[in-house]
C-alpha positions in Angstrom: 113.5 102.2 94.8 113.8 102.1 91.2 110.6 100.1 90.8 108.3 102.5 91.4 105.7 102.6 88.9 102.0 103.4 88.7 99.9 106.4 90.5 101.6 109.7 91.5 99.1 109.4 95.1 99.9 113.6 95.0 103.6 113.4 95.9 106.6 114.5 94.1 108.7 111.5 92.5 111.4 111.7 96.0 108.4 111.7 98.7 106.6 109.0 96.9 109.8 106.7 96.7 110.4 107.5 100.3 106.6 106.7 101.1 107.0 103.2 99.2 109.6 102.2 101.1 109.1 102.7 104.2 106.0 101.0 103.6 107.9 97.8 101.9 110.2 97.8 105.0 107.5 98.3 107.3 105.9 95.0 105.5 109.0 93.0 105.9 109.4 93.7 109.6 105.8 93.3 110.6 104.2 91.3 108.0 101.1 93.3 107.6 100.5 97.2 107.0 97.3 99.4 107.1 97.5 101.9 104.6 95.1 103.3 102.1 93.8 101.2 99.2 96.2 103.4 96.9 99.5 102.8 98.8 98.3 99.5 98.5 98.3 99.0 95.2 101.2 100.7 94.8 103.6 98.5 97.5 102.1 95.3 96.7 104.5 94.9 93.0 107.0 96.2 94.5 107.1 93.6 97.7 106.6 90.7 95.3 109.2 91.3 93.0 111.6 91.2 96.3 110.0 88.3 97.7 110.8 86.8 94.3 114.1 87.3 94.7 114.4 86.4 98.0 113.7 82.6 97.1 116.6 81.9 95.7 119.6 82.0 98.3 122.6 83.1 96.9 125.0 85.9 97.2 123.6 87.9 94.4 120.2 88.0 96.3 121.4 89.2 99.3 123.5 92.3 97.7 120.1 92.9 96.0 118.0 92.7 98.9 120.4 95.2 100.7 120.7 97.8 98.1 116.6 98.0 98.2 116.2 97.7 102.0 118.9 100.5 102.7 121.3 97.9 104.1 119.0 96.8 107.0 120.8 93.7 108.2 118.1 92.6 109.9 115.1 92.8 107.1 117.1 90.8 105.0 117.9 87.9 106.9 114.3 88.2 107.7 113.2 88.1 104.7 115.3 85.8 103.1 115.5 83.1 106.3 112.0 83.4 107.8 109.3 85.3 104.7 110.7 83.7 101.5 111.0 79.8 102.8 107.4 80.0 103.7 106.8 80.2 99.7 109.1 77.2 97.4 106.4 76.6 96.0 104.7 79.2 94.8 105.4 81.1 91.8 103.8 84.2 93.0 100.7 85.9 94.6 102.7 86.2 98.2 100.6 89.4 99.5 97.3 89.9 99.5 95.2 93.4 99.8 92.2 93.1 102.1 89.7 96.2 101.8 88.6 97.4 105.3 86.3 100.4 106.5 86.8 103.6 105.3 88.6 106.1 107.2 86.2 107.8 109.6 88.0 111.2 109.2 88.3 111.7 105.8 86.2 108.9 104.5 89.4 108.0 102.3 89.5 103.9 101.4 91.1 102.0 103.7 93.0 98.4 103.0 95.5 96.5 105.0 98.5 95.0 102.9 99.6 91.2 104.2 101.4 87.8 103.3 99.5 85.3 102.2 
């Protein structure tokens, strides 16, 4: 994804863009994601802008839409049939981060990723 802006999260530029969007797809197919705080805040502009785009249902969108979700039929039509409807009105602020319990492990900060 070209988007991809912000923290590095200790990856290399192609594992963190692979990282991102797995975790954007996994957030259109299931809604909400638990992740850690920094993936977090690294997904969340990424998911907006898309469910930006996804408002407006035109041909142009869809193309769009499949080019960042790797051609996934079924994420799209999700996204732009059941996710984006849910938010005419709004202008933005579709996802929110909620901070949970740190990881017991590693004590690393924990937040889970979901629409509003």
């Amino acid at each position: 994804m070209r988007q991809v802006t912000g923290g590095k999260i200790g990856r290399v530029k192609k594992k963190r863009v692979s990282l991102l969007t797995n975790l954007v797809l996994s957030l259109v197919l299931y809604e909400k994601v638990t992740t850690t705080l920094a993936k977090a805040k690294l997904a969340l502009p990424i998911m907006e802008r898309l469910t930006h785009r996804a408002k407006t249902n035109n041909l142009q969108t869809k193309q769009y839409l499949m080019k960042r979700l790797f051609s996934n039929q079924l994420l799209v039509k999700k996204l732009m049939k059941e996710i984006a409807p849910r938010y005419t009105k709004k202008t933005g602020g579709y996802l929110r981060i909620i901070k949970l319990q740190p990881r017991p492990g590693d004590r690393a900060k924990m937040a889970r990723i979901e629409f509003v």
